[in-house]
N, CA, C and O atoms as a printed pandas DataFrame, in Angstrom:
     atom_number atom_name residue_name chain_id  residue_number  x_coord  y_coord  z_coord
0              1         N          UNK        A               1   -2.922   44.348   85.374
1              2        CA          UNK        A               1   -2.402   43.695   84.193
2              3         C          UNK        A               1   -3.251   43.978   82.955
3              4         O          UNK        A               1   -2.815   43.848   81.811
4              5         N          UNK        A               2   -4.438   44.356   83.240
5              6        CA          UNK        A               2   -5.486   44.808   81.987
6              7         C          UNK        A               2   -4.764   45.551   80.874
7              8         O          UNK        A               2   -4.765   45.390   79.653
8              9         N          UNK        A               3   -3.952   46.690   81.929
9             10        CA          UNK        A               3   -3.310   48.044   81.131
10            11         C          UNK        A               3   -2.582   47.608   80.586
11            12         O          UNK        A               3   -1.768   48.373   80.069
12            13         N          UNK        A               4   -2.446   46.326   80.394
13            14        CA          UNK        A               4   -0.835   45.918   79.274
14            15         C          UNK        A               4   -1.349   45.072   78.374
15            16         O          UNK        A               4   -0.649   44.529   77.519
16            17         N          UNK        A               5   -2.545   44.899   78.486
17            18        CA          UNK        A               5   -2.971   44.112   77.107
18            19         C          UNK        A               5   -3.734   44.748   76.214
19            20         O          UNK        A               5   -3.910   44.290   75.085
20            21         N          UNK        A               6   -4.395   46.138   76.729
21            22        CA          UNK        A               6   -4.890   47.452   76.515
22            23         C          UNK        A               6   -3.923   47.902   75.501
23            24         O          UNK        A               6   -4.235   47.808   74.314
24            25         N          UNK        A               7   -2.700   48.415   75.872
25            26        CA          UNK        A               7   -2.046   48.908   74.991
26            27         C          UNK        A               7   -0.750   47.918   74.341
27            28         O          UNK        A               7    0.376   48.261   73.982
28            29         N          UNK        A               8   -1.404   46.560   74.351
29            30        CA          UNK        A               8   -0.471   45.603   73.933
30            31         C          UNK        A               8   -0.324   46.044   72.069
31            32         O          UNK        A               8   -1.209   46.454   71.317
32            33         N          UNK        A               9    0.997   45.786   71.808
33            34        CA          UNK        A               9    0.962   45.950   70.142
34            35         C          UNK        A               9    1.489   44.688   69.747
35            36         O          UNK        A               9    1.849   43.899   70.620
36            37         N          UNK        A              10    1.596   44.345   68.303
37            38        CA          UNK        A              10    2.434   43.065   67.625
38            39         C          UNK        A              10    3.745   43.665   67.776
39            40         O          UNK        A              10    4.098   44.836   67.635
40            41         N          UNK        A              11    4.386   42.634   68.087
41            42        CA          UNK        A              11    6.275   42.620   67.753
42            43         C          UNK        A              11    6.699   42.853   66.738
43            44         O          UNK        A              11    6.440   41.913   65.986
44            45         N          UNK        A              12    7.363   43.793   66.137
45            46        CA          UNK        A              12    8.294   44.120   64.793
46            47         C          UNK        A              12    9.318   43.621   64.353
47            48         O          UNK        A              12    9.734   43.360   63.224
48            49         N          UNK        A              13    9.741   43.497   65.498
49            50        CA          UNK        A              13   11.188   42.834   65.578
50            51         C          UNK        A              13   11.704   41.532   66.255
51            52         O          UNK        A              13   11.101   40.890   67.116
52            53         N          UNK        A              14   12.619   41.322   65.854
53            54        CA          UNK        A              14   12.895   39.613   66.509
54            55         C          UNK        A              14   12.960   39.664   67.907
55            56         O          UNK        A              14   12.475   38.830   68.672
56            57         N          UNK        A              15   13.606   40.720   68.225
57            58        CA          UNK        A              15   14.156   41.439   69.800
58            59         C          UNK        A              15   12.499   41.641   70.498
59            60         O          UNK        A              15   12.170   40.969   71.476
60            61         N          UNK        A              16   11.726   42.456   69.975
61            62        CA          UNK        A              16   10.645   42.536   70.790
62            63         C          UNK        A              16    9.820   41.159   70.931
63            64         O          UNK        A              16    9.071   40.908   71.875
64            65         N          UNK        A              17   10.143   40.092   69.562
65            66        CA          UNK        A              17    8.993   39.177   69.604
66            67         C          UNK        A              17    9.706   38.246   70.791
67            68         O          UNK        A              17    8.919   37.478   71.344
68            69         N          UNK        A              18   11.092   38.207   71.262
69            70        CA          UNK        A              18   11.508   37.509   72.343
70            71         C          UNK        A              18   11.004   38.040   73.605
71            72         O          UNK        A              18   10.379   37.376   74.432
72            73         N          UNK        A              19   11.283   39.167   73.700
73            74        CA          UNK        A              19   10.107   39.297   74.881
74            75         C          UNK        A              19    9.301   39.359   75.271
75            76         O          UNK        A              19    8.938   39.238   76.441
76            77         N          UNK        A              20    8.520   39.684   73.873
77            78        CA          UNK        A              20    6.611   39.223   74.395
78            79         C          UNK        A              20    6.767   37.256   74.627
79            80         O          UNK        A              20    6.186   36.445   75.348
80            81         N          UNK        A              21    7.594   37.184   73.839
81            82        CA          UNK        A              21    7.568   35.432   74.704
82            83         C          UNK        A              21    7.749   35.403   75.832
83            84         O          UNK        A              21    7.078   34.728   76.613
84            85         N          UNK        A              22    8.850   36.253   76.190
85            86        CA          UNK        A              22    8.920   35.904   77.665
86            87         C          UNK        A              22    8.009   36.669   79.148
87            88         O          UNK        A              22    7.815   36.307   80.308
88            89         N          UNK        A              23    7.736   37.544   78.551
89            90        CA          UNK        A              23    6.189   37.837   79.383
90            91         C          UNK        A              23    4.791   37.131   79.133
91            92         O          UNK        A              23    3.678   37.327   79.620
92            93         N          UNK        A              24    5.280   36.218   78.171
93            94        CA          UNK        A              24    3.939   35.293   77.969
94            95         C          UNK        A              24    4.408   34.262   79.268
95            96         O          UNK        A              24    3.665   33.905   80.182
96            97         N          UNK        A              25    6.002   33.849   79.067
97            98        CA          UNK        A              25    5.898   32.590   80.137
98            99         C          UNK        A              25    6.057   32.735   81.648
99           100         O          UNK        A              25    5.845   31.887   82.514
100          101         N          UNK        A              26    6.491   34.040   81.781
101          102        CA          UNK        A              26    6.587   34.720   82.854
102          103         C          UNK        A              26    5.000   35.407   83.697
103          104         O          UNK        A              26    4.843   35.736   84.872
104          105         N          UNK        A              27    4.045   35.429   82.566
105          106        CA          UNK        A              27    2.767   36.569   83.419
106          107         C          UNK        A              27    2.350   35.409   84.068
107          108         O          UNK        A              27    2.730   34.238   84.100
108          109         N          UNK        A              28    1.312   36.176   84.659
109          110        CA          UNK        A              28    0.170   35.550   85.642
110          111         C          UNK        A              28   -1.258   35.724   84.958
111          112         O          UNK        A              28   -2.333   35.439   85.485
112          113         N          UNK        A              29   -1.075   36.212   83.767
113          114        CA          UNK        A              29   -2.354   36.430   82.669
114          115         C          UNK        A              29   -3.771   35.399   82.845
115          116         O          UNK        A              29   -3.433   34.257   83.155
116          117         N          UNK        A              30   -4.841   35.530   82.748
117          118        CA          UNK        A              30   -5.360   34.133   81.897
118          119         C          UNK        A              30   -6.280   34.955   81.367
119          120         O          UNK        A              30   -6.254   36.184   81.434
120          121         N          UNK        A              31   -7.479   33.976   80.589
121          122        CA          UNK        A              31   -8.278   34.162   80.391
122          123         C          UNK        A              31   -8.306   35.047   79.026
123          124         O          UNK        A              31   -7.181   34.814   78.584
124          125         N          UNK        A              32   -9.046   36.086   77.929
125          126        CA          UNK        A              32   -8.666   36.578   77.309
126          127         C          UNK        A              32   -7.662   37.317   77.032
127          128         O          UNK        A              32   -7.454   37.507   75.834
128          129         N          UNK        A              33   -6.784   37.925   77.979
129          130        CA          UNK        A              33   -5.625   38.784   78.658
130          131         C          UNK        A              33   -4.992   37.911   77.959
131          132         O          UNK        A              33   -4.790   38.217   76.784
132          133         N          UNK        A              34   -4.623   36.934   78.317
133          134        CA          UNK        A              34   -3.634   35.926   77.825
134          135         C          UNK        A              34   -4.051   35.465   76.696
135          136         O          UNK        A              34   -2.971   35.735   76.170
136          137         N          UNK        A              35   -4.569   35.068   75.947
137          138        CA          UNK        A              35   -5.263   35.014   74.312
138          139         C          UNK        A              35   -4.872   36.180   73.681
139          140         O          UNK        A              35   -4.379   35.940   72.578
140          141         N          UNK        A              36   -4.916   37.701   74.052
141          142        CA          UNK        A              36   -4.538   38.674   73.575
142          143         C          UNK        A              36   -3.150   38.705   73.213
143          144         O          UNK        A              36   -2.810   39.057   72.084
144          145         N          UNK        A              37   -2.348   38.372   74.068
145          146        CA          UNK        A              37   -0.657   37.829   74.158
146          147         C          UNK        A              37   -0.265   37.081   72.928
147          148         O          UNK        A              37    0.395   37.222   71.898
148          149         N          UNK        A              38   -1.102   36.105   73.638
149          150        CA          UNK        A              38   -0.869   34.911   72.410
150          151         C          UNK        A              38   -0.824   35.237   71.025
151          152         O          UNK        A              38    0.120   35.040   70.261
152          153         N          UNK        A              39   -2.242   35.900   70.695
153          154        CA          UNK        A              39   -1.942   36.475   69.457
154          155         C          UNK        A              39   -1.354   37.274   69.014
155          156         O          UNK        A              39   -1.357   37.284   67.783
156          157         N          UNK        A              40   -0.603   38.282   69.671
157          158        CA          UNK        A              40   -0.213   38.810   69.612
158          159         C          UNK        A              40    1.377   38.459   68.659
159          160         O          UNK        A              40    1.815   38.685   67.531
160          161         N          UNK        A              41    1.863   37.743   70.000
161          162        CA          UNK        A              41    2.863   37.032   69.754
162          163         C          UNK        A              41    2.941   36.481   68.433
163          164         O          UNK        A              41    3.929   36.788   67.765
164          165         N          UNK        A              42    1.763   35.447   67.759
165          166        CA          UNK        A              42    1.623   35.166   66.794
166          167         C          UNK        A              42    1.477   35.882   65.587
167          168         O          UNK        A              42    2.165   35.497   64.641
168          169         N          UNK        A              43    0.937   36.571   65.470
169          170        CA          UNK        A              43    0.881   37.346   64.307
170          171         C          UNK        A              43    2.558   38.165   64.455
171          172         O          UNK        A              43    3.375   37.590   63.737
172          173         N          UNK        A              44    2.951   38.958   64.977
173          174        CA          UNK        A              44    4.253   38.890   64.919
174          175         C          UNK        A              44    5.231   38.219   64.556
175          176         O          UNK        A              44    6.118   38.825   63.956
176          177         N          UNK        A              45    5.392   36.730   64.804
177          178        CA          UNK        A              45    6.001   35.916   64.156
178          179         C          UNK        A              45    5.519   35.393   62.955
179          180         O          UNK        A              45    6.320   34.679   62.352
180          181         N          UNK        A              46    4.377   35.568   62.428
181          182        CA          UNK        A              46    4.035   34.893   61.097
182          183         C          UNK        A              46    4.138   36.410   60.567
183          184         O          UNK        A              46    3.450   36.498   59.550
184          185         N          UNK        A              47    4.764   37.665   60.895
185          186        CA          UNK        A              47    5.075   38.648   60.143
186          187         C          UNK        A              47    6.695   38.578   60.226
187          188         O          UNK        A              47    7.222   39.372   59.446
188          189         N          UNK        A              48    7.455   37.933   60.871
189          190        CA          UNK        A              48    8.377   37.656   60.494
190          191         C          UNK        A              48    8.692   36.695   59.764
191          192         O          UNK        A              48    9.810   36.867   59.279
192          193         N          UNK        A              49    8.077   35.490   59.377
193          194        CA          UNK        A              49    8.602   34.444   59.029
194          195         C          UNK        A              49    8.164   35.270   57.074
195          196         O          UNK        A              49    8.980   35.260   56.152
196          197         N          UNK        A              50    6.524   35.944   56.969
197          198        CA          UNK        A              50    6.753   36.620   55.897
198          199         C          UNK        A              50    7.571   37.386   55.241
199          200         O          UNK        A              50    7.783   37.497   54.034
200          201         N          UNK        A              51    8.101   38.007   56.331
201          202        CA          UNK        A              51    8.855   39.178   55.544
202          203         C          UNK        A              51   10.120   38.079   54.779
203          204         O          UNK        A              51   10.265   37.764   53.598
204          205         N          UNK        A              52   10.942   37.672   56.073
205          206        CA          UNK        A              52   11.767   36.777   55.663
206          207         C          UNK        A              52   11.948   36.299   54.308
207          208         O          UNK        A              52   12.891   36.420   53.526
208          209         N          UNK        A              53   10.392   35.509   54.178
209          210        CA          UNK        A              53   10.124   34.729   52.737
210          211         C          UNK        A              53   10.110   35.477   51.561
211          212         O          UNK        A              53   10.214   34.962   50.448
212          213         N          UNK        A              54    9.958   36.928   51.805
213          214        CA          UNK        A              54    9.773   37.980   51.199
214          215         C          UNK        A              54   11.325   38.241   50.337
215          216         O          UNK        A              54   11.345   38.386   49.114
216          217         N          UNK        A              55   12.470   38.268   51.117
217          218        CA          UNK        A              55   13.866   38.132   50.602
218          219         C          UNK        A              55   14.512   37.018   50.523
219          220         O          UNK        A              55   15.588   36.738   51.052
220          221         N          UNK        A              56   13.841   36.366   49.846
221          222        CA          UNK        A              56   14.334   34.783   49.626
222          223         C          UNK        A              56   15.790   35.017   48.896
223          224         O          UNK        A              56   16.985   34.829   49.124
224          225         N          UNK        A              57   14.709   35.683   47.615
225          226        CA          UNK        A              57   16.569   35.932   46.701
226          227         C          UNK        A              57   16.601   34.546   45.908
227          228         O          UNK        A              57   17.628   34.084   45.411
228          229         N          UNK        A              58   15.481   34.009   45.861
229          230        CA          UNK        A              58   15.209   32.996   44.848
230          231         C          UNK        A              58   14.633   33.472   43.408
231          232         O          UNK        A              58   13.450   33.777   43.259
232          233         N          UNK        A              59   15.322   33.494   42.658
233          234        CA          UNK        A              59   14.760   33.416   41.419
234          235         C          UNK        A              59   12.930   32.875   40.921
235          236         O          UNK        A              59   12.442   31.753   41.059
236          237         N          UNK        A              60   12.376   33.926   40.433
237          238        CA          UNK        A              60   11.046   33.315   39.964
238          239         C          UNK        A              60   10.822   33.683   38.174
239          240         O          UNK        A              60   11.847   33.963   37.552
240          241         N          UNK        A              61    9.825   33.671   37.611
241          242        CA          UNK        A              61    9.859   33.793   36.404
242          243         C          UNK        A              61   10.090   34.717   35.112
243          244         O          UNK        A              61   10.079   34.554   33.892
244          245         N          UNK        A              62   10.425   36.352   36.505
245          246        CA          UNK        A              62   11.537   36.907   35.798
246          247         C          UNK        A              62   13.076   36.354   35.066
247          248         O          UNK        A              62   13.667   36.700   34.044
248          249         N          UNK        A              63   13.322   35.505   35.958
249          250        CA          UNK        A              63   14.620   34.554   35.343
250          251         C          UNK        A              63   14.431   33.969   33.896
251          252         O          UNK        A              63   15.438   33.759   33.220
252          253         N          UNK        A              64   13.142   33.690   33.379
253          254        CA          UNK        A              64   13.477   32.731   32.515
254          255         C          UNK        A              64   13.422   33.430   31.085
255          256         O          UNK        A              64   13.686   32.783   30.071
């Protein structure tokens, strides 16, 4: 299981960040292995929730 946290990457996509969830709830990981995941996971989703915020499409002080 080493070799998969070795070449573990962040999720890009919504599709990949669902399945690093679900090999998070599915492994047998612990210990840093599993911290590696975790963050993983995380930073992935706080790069989605950025981008997201990124195309709000809200008006800022160009508008005024």
């Amino acid at each position: 299981m080493s070799d998969l946290t070795n070449t573990l990457s962040i999720p890009s996509t919504l599709q990949e960040l669902e399945q690093a969830v679900e090999r998070y709830k599915s492994s047998d990981l612990s210990g840093s292995e599993l911290l590696r995941l975790w963050q993983a996971i995380r930073d992935g989703s706080l790069n989605q929730f950025l981008s997201q915020a990124d195309q709000d499409g809200v008006p800022g002080e160009e508008s005024y």
